[in-house]
C-alpha positions as CSV (number, residue, x, y, z in Angstrom):
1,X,118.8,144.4,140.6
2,X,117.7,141.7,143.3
3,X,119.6,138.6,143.8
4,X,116.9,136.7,142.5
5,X,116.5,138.8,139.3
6,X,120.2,138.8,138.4
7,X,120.1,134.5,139.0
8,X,116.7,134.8,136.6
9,X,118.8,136.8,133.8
10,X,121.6,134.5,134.8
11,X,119.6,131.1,133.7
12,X,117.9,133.1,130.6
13,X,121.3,133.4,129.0
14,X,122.1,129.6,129.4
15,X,119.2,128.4,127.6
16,X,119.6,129.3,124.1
17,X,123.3,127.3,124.6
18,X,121.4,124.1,126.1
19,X,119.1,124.4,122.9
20,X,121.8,124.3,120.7
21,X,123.4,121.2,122.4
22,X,120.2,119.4,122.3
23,X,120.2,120.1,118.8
24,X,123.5,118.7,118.4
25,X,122.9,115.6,120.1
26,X,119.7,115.2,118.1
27,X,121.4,115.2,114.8
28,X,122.7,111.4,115.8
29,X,119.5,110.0,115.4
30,X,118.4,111.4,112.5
31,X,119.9,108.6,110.2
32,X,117.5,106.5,112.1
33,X,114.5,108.6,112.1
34,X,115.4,109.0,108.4
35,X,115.1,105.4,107.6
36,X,112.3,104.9,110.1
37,X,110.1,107.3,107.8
38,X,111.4,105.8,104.6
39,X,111.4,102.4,105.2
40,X,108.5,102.3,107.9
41,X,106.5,105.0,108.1
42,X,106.0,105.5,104.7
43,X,105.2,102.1,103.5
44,X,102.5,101.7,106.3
45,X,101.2,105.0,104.7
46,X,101.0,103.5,101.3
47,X,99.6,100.4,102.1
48,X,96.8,101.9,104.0
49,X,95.7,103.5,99.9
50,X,96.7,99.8,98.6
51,X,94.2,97.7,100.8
52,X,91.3,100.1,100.3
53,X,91.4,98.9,96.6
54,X,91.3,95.6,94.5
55,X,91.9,95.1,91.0
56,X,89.6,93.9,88.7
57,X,89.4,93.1,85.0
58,X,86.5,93.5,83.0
59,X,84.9,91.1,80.3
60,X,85.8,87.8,80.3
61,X,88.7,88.6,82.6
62,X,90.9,89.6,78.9
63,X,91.0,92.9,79.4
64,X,93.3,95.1,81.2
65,X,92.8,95.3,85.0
66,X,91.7,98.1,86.4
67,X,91.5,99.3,90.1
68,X,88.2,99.2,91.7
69,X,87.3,101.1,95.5
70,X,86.4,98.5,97.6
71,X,86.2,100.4,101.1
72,X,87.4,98.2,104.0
73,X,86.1,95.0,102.1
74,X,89.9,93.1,101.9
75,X,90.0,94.3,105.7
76,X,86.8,92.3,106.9
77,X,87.7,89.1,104.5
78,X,91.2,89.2,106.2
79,X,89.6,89.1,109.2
80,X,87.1,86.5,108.3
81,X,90.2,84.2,106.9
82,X,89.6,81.1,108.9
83,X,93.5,80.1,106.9
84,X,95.2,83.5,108.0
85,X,94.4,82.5,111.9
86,X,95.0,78.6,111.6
87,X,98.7,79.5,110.3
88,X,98.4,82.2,113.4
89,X,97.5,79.5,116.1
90,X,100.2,77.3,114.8
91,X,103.1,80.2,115.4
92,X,101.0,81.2,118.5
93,X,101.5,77.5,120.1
94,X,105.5,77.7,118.6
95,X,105.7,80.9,120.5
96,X,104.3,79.6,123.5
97,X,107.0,77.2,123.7
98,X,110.3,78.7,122.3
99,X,110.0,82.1,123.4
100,X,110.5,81.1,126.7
101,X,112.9,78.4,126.2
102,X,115.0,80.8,124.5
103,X,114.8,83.3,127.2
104,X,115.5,80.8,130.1
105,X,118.4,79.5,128.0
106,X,119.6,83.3,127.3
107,X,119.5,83.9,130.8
108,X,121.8,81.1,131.9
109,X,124.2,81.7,129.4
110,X,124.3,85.1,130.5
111,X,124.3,84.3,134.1
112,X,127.4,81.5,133.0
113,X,129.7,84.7,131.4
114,X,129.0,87.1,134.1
115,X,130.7,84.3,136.5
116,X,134.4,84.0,134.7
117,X,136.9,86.2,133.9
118,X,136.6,89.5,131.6
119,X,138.8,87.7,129.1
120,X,137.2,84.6,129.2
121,X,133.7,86.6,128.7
122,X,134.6,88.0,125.5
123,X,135.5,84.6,123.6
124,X,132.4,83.4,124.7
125,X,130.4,86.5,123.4
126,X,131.7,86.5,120.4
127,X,131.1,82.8,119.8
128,X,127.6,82.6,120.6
129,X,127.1,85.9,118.9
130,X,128.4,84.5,115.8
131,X,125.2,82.6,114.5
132,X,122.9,85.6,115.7
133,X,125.3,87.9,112.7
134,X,124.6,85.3,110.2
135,X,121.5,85.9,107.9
136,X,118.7,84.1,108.4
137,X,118.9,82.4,104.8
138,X,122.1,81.6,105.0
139,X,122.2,79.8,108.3
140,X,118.1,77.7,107.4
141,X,120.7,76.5,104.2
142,X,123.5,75.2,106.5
143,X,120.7,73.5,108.9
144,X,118.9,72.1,106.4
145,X,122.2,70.4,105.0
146,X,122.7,69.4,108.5
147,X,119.5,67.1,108.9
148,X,119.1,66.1,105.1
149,X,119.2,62.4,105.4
150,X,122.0,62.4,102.6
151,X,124.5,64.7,103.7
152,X,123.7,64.7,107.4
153,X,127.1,64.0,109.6
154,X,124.2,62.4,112.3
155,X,122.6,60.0,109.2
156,X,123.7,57.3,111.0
157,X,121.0,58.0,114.6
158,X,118.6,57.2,111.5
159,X,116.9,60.0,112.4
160,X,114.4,61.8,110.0
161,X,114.2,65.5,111.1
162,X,112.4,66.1,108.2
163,X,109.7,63.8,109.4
164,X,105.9,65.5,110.0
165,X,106.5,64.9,113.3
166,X,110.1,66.5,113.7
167,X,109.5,69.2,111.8
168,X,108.9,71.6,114.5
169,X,111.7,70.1,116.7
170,X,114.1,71.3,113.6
171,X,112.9,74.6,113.5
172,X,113.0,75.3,116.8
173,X,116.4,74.1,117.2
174,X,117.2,76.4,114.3
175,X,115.5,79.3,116.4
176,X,117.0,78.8,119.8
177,X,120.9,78.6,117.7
178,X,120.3,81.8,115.9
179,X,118.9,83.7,119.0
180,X,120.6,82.1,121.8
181,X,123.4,85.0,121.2
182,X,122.0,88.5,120.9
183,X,119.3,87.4,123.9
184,X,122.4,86.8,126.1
185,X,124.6,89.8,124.8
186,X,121.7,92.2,125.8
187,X,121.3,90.2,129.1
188,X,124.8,90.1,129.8
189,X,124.8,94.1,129.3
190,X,122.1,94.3,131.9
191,X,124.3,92.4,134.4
192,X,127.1,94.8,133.7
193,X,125.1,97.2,135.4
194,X,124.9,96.2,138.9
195,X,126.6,98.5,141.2
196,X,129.6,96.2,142.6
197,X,129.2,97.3,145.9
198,X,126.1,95.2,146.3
199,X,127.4,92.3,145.1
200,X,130.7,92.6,147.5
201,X,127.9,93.7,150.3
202,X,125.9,90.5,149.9
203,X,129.4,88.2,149.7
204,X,130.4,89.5,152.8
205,X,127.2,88.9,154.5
206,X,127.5,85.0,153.1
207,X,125.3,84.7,150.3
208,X,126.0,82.0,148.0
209,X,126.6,82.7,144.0
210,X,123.3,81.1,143.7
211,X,121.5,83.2,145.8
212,X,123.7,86.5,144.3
213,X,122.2,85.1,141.3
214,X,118.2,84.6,142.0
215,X,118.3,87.7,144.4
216,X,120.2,90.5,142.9
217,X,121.0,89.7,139.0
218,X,118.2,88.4,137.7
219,X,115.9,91.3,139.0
220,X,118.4,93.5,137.4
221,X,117.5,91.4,133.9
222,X,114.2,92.0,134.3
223,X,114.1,95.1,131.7
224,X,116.3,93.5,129.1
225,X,114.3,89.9,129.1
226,X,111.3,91.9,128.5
227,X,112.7,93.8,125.4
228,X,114.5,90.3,124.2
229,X,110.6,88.7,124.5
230,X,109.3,90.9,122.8
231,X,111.7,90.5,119.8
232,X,111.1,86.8,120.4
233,X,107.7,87.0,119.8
234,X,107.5,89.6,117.1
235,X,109.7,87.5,115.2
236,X,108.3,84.2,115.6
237,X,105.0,85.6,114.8
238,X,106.7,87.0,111.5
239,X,107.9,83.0,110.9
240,X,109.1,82.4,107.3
241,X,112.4,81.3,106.7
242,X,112.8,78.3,108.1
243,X,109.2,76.7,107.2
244,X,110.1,78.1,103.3
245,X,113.1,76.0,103.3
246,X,111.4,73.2,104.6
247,X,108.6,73.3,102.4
248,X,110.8,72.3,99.3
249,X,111.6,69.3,101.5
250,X,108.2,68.0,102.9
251,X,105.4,70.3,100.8
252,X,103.0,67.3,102.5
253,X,103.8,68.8,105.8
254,X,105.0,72.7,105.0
255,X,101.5,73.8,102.9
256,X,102.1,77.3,101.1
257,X,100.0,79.3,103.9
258,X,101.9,77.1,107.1
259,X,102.3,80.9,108.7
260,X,100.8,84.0,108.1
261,X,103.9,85.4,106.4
262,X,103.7,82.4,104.3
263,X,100.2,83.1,103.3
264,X,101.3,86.8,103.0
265,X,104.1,85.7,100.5
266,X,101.8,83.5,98.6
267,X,99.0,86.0,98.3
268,X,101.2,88.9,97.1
269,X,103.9,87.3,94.5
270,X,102.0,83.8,93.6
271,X,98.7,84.9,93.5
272,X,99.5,88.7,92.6
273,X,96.8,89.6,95.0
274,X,98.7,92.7,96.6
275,X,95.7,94.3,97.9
276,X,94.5,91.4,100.0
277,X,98.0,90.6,101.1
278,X,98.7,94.2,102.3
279,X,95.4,93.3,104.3
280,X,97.2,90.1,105.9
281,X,99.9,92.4,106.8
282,X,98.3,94.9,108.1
283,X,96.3,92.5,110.3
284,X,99.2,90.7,111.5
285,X,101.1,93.9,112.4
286,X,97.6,94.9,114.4
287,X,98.1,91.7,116.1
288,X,101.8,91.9,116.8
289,X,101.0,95.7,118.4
290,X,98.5,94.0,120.4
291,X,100.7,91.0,121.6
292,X,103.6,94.2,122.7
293,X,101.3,96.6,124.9
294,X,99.9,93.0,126.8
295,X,103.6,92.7,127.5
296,X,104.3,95.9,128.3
297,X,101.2,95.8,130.7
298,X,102.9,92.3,132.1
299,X,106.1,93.9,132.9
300,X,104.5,97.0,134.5
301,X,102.2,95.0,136.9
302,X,105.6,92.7,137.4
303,X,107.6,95.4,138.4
304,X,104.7,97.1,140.6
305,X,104.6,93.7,142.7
């Protein structure tokens, strides 16, 4: 046998093993593909048999509803809902400006802990993580204590954040606190990355922290702001808590469809109208998937340049 044939026979035998430790590995992610079929997949799959039907009672509207085909009819009047893109303009414009506030401030943060000692790093991490590991409910509660006019400890800068004109200024705020700290942590794991050598390179050949900073860590964050935006945006698109809350404060201000997951909420356990609301969310999510492949796009062409 050639030296060629016996390397051939050689390789053949090692692949079976290589299967078999690939399938190992796999098994770690099947909790997650597990709940990404249960808890994703499959409701996307049911909904798509919800919104293709409405329900309807006959009569006088006495008798007992019955579902009625409709065809893609709660698709086009979602579409057509002049309320569902209002509430999407107003999260669109919020978007616009906290997304990247809350990168920018992310990045400095991050940019702040990479610069002190290990040690030092790790309080700080923790304690900007801390509001980021608080639920969403929970922390809209303690703000909203904060700036009632009653109980407020900063009452006394007479100061009405509750006022139509603050209210967005108080949510934001709210926004930026609770995802000041994972945006940085996933930032600050980026910057863990560099190579030391280059930074140790570029200090002997006299660069400046500043320039270490512009020149060689923030490229290297490039990947991790892009995957902290798109979170940003996805879940300011999906705003809810924090205009609920508010709405049992100033319902003149906060109307019952301010956002499209407010609408959504409305339509679904207010109105009962589950078909049409699985329509709202089935538009929104359209939207979101849009609003991720222009980003993707972005950073591709970003990187390219």
């Amino acid at each position: 046998m050639s030296g060629k044939a016996e390397e051939d026979v050689r390789e053949n035998r090692h692949v079976p093993w290589r299967i078999l430790q690939a399938l190992k590995g796999s098994t770690f992610t099947w909790p997650f593909v597990a709940g990404f079929l249960f808890f994703v997949v499959a409701p996307i799959v049911l909904s798509l048999r919800v919104v293709l039907y409405n329900k309807q009672k006959s009569g006088l509207g006495l008798g007992e509803a019955k579902e009625v085909f409709v065809g893609a009819d709660n698709l086009v009047r979602a579409v057509q809902d002049t309320t569902f893109w209002i509430g999407f303009g107003r999260v669109a414009l919020y978007a616009v400006i906290m997304v990247p506030l809350t990168q920018f401030l992310s990045m400095v943060m991050a940019l702040l802990i990479d610069s002190v000692r290990a040690k030092t790093a790790g309080k700080f991490r923790i304690l900007l993580l801390l509001p980021y590991m608080t639920p969403g409910v929970v922390s809209t509660i303690i703000w909203i204590y904060l700036y009632s006019p009653t109980t407020s400890p900063f009452k006394w800068t007479g100061i009405n954040f509750f006022d139509s004109n603050l209210v967005w200024f108080s949510m934001g705020q709210m926004a930026v606190w609770a995802g000041l700290g994972f945006n940085m942590l996933i930032m600050f794991g980026s910057l863990q990355s560099i190579p030391h050598e280059i930074i140790e390179a570029a200090r002997i050949d006299g660069a400046s922290e500043l320039r270490i900073a512009f020149s060689i860590k923030v490229p290297f964050m490039v990947s991790s702001v892009t995957f902290t935006t798109l979170f940003g945006i996805i879940g300011t698109l999906q705003l809810f808590n924090e205009p609920y809350f508010f709405r049992s404060i100033s319902p003149q201000t906060i109307t019952k469809d301010f956002t499209p997951a407010m609408q959504i909420y409305n339509e679904a356990f207010q109105v009962g109208n589950i078909n049409y609301a699985t329509a709202l969310s089935l538009l929104l999510a359209a939207v979101l998937c849009v609003a991720s492949i222009l980003l993707y796009v972005a950073q591709g062409k970003v990187n390219r340049a």
